[in-house]
Structure formats: C-alpha cells, structure tokens
N, CA, C and O atoms as CSV, one atom per row, in Angstrom:
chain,resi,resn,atom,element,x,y,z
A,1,UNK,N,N,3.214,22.499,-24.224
A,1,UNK,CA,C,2.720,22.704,-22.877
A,1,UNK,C,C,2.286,21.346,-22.318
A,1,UNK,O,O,1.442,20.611,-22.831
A,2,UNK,N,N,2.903,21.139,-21.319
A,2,UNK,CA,C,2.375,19.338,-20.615
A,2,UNK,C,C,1.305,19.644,-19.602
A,2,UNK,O,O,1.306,20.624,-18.857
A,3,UNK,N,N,0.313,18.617,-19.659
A,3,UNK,CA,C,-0.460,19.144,-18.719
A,3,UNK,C,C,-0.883,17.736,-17.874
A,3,UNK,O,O,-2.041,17.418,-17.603
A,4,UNK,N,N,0.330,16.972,-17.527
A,4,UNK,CA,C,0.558,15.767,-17.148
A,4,UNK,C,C,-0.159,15.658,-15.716
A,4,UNK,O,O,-0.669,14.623,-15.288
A,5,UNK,N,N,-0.123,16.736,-15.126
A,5,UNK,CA,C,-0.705,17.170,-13.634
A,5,UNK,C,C,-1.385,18.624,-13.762
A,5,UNK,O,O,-1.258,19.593,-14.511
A,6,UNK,N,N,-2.439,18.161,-12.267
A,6,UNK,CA,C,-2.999,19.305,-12.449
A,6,UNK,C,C,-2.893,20.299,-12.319
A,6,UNK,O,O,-2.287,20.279,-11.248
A,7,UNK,N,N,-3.030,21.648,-12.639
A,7,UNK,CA,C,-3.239,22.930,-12.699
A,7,UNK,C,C,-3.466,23.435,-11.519
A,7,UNK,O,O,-4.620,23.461,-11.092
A,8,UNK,N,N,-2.709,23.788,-10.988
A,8,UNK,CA,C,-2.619,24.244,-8.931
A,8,UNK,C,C,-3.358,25.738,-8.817
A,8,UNK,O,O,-3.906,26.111,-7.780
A,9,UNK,N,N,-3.279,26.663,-10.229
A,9,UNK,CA,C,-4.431,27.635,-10.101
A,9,UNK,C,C,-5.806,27.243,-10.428
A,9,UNK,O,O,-6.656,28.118,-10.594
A,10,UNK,N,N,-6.080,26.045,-10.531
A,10,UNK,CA,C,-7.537,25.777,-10.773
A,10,UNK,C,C,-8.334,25.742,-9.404
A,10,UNK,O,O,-9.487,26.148,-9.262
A,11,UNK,N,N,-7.512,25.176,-8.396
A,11,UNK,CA,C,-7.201,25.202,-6.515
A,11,UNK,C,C,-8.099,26.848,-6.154
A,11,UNK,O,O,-9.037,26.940,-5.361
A,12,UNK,N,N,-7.720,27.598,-6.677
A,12,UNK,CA,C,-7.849,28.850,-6.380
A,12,UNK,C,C,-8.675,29.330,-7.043
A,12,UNK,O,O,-8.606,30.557,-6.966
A,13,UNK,N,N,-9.758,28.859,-7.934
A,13,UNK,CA,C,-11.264,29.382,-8.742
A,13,UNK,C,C,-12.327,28.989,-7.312
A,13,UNK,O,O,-12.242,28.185,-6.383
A,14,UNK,N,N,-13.448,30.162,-7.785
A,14,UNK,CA,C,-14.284,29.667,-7.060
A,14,UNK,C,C,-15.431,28.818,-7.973
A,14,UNK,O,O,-15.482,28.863,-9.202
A,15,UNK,N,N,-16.388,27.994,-7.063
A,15,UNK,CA,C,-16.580,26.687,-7.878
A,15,UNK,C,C,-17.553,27.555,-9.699
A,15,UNK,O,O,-17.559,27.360,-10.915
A,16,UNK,N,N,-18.046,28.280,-8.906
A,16,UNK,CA,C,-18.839,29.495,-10.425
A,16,UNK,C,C,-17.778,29.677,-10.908
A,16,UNK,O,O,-18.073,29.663,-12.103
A,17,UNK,N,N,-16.622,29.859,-10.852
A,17,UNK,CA,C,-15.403,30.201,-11.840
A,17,UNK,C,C,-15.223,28.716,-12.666
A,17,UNK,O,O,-15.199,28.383,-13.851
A,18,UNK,N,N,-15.148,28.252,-11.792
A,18,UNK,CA,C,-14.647,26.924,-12.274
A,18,UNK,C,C,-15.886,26.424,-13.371
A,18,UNK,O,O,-15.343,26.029,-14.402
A,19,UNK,N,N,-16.752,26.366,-13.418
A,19,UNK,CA,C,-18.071,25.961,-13.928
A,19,UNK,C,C,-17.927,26.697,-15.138
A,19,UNK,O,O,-17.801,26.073,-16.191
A,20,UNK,N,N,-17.930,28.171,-15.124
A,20,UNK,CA,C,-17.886,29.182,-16.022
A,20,UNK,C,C,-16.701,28.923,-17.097
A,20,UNK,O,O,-16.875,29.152,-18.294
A,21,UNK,N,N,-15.725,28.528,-16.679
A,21,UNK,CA,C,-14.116,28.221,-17.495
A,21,UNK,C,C,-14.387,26.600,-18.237
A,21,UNK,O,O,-13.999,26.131,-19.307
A,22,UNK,N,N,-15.167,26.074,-17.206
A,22,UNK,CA,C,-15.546,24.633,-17.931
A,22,UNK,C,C,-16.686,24.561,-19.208
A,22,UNK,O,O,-16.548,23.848,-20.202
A,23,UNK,N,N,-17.549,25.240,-19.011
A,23,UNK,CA,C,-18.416,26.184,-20.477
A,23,UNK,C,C,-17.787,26.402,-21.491
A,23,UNK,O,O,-18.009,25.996,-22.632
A,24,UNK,N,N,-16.765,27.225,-21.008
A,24,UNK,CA,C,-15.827,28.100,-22.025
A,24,UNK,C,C,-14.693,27.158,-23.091
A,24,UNK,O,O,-14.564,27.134,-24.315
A,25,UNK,N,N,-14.223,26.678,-22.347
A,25,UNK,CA,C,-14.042,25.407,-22.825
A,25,UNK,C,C,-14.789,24.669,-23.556
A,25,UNK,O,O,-14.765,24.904,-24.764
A,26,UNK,N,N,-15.375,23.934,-23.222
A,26,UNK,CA,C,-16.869,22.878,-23.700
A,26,UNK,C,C,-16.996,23.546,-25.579
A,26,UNK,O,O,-17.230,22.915,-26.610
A,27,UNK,N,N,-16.743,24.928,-25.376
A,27,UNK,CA,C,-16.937,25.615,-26.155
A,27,UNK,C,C,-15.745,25.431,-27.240
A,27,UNK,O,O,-16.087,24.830,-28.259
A,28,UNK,N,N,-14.448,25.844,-27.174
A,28,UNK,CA,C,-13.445,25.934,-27.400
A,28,UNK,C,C,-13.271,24.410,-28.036
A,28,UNK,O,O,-13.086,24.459,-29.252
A,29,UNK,N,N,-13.288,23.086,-27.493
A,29,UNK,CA,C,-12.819,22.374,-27.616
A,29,UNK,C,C,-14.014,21.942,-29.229
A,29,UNK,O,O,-13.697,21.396,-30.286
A,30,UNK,N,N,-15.385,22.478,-28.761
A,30,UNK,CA,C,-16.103,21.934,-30.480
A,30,UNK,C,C,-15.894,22.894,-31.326
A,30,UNK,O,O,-16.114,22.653,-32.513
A,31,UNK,N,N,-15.504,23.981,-31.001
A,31,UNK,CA,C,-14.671,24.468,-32.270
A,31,UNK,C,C,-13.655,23.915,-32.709
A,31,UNK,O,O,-13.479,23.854,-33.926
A,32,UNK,N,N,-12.847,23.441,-31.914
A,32,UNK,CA,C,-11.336,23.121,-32.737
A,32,UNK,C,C,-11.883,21.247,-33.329
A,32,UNK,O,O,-11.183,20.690,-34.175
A,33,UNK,N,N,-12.952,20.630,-32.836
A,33,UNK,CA,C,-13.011,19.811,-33.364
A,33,UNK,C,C,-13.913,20.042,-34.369
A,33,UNK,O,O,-14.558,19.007,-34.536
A,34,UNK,N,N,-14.336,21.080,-35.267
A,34,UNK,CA,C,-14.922,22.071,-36.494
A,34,UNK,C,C,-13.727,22.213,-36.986
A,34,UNK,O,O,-13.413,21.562,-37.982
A,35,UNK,N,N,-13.347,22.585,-36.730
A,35,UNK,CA,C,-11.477,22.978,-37.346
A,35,UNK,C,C,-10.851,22.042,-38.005
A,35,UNK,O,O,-10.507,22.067,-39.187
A,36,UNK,N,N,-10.672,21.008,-37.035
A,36,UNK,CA,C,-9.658,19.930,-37.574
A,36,UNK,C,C,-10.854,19.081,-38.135
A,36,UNK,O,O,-10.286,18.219,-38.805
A,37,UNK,N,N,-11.805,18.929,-38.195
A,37,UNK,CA,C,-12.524,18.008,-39.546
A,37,UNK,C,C,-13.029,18.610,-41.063
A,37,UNK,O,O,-13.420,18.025,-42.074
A,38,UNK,N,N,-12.841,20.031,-40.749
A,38,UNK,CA,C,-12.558,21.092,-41.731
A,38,UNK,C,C,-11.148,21.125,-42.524
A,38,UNK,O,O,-11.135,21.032,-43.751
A,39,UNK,N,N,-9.946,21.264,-41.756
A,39,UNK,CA,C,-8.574,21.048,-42.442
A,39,UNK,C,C,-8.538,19.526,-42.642
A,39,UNK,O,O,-7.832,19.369,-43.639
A,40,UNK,N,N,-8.975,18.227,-42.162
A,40,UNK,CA,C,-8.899,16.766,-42.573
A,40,UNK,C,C,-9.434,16.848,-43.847
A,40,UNK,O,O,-8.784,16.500,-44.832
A,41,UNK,N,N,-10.874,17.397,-43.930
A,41,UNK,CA,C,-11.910,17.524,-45.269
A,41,UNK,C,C,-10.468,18.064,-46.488
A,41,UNK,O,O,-10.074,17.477,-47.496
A,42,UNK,N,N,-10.070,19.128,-45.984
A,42,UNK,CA,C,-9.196,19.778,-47.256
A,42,UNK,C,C,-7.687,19.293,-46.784
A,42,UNK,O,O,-6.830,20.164,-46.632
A,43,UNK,N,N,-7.440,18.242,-46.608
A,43,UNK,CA,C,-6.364,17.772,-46.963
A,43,UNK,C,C,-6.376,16.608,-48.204
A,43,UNK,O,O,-5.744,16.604,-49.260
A,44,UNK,N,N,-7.522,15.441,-47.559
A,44,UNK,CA,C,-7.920,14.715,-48.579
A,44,UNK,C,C,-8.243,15.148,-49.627
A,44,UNK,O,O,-8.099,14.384,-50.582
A,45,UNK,N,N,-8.955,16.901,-49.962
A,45,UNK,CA,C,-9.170,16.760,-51.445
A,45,UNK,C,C,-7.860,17.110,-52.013
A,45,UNK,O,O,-7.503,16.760,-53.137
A,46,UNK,N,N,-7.101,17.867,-51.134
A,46,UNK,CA,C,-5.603,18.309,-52.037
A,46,UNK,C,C,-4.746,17.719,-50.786
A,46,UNK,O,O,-4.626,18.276,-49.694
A,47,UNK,N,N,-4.269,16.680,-51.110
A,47,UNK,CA,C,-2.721,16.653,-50.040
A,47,UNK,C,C,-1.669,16.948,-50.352
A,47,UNK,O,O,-1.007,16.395,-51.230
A,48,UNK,N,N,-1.358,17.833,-49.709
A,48,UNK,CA,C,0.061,18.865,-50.119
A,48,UNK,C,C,0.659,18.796,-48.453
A,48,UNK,O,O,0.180,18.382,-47.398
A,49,UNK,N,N,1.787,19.352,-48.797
A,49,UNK,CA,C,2.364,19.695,-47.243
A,49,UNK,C,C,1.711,20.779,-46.921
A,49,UNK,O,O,1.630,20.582,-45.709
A,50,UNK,N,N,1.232,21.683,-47.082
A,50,UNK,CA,C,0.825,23.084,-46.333
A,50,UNK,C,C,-0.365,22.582,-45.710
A,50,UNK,O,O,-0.607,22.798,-44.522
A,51,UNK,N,N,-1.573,21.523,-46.917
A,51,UNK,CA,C,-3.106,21.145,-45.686
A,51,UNK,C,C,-2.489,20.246,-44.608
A,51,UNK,O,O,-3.227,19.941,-43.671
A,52,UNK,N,N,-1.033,19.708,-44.621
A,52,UNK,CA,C,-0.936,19.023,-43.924
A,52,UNK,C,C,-0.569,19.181,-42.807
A,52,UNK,O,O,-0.789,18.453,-41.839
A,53,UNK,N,N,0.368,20.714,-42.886
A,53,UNK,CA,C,0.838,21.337,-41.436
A,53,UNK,C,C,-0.405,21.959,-41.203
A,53,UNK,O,O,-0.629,21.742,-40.012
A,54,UNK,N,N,-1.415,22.665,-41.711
A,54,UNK,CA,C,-2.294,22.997,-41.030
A,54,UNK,C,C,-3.261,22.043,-40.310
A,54,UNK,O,O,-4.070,22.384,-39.447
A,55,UNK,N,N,-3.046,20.671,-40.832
A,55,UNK,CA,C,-4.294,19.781,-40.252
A,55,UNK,C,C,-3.309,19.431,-39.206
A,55,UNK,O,O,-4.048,18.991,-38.324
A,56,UNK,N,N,-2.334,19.368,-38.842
A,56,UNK,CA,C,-1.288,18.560,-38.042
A,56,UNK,C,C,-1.570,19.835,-36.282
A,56,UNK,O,O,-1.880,19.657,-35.104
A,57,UNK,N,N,-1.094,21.399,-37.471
A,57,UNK,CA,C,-1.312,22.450,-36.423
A,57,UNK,C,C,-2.624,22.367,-35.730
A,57,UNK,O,O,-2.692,22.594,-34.522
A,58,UNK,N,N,-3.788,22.017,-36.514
A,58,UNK,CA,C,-5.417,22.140,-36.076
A,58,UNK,C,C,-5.262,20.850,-34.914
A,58,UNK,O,O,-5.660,20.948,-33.754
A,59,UNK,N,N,-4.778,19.966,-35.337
A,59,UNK,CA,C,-5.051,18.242,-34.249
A,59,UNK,C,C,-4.404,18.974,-33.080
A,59,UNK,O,O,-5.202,19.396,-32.243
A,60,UNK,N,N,-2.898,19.245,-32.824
A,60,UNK,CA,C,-2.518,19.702,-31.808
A,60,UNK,C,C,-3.262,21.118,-30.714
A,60,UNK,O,O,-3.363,21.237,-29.493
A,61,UNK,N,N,-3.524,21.692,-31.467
A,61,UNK,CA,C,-4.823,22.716,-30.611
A,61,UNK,C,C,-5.854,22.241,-30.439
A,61,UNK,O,O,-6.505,22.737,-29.519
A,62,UNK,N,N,-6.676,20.737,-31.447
A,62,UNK,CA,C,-7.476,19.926,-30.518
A,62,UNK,C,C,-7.237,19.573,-28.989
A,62,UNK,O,O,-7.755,19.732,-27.884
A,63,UNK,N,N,-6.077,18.966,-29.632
A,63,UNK,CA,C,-5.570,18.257,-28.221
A,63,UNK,C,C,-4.917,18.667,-27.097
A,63,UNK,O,O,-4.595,17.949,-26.150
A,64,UNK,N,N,-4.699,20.012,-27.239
A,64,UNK,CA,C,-4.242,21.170,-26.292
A,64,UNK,C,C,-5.379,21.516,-25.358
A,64,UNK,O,O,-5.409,21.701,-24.142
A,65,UNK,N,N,-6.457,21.550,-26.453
A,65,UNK,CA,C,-8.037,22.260,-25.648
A,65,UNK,C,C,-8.742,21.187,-24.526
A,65,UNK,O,O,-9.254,21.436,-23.434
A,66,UNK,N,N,-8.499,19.463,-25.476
A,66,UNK,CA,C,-9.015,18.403,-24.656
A,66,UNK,C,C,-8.237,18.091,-23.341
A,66,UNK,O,O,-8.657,17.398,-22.413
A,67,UNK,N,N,-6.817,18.834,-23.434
A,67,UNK,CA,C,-6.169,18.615,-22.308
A,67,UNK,C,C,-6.828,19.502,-20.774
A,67,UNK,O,O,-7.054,19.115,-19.628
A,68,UNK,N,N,-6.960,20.759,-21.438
A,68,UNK,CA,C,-6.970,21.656,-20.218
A,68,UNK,C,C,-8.844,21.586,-19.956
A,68,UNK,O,O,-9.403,22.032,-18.954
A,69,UNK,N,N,-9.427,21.030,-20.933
A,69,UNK,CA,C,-10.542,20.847,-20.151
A,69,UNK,C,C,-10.648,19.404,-19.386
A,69,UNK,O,O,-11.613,19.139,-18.669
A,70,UNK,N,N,-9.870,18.753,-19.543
A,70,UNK,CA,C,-9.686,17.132,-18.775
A,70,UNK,C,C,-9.459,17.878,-17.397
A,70,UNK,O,O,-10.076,17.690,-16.349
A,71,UNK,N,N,-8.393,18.799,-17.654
A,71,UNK,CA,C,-7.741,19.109,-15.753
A,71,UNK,C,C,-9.048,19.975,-15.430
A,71,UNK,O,O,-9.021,19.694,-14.232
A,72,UNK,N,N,-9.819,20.544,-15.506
A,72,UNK,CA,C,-10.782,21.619,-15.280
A,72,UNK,C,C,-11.795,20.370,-14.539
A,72,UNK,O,O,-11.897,20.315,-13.314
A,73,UNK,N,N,-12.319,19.660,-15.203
A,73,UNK,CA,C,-12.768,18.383,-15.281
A,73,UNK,C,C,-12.276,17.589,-13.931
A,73,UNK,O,O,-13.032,17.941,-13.026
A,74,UNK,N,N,-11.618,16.958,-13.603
A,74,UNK,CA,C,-10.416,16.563,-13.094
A,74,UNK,C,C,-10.791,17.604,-11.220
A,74,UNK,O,O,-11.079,16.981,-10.198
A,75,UNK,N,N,-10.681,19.007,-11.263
A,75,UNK,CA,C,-10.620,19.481,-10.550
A,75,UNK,C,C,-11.948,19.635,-9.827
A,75,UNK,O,O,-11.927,19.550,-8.599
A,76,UNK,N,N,-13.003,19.834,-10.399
A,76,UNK,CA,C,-14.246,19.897,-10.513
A,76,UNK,C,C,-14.762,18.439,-9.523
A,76,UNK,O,O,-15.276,18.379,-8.406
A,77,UNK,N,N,-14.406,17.488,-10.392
A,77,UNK,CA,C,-14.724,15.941,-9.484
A,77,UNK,C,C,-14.558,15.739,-8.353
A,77,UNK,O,O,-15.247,15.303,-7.431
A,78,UNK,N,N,-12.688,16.408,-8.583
A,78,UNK,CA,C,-12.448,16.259,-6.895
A,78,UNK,C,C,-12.939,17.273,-5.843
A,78,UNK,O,O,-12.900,17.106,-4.624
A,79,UNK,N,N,-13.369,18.266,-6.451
A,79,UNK,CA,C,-14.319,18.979,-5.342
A,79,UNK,C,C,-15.979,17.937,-4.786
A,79,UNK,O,O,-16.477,17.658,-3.695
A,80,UNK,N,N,-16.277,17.703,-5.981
A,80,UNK,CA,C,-17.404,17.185,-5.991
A,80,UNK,C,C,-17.053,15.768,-4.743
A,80,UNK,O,O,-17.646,15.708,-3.666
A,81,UNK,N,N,-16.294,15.028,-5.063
A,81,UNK,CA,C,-16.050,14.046,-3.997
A,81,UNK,C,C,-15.598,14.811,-2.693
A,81,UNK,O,O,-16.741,14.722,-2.247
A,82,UNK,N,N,-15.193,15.219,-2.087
A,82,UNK,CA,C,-14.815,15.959,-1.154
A,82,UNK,C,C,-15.883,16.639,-0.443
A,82,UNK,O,O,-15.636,17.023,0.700
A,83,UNK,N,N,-16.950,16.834,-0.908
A,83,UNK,CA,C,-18.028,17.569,-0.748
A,83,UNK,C,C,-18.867,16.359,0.076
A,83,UNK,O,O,-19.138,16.307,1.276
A,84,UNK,N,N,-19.176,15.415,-0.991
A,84,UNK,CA,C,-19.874,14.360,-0.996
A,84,UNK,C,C,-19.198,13.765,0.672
A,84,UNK,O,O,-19.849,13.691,1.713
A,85,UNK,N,N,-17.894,13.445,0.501
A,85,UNK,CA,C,-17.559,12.786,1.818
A,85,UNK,C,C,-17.680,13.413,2.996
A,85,UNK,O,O,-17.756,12.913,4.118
A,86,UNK,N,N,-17.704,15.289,2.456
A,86,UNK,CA,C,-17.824,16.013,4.142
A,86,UNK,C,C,-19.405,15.734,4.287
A,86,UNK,O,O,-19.676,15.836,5.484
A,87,UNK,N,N,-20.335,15.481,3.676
A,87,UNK,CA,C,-21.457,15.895,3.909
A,87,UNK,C,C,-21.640,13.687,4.061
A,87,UNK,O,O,-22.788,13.276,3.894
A,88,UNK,N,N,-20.980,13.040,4.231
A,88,UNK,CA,C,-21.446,12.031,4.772
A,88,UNK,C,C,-20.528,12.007,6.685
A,88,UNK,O,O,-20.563,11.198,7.613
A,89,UNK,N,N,-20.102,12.816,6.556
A,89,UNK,CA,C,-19.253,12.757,7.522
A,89,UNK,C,C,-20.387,12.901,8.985
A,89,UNK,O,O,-19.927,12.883,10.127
C-alpha cells in the first residue's frame, strides 16, 4: 500500500474524527513498535528464517502504521495552518 500522498478521505473527517483516528493510531503504531522489538529480541536468540520473516513481517506493519499516521498528521497541520491564516486574515 503506498501512501506517497495524502489520503483524500481524511478531507472528509470531521476535525474530532480526525483527532480520534490520530489516538487510535498513536496507539497502533506503539504496539507494533512492542512487536517488532519483541520478534528482533527472538530473532537474535534463535536466527532462523521463520524469526526472520516474522521480524521482517512485524517491521513492515511498523512501517505501514508510521505511514498512515504521518498522513493523519500531515492532514491535521494543514488544517491547523489554514485556520491560523483565516483567523489572521
């Protein structure tokens, strides 16, 4: 899944949605980084190929989770600036 650009249904949360999904996340993402220093821990004591697709599988759902909370992130700011400039307007 590329998440090279942003997420055009994030456009369409309201900002409590958006806040609420960014939590949820926040959440999501220190689990999987529990995960993958959990499968790293048990690769080093046994390295085999199987801790290794699982530590390989665990990094990539890290980095799946750090993605979609970057765009959440990302979307959030640019409200926040937008806000900021109508209210200097």
């Amino acid at each position: 899944m590329s998440h090279l650009h942003l997420d055009e249904s994030l456009k369409t949360l309201s900002d409590e949605e958006l806040k609420q999904r960014i939590k949820t996340l926040e959440r999501h993402v220190m689990v999987g980084e529990q995960d993958f220093y959990e499968k790293r821990a048990q690769y080093k004591k046994h390295p085999n190929e199987t801790n290794l697709t699982f530590l390989l599988n665990t990094a990539e759902t890290a980095i799946d989770r750090y993605a979609r909370l970057r765009e959440h992130y990302l979307e959030y700011i640019s409200r926040l600036e937008k806000a900021l400039k109508e209210s200097k307007s």
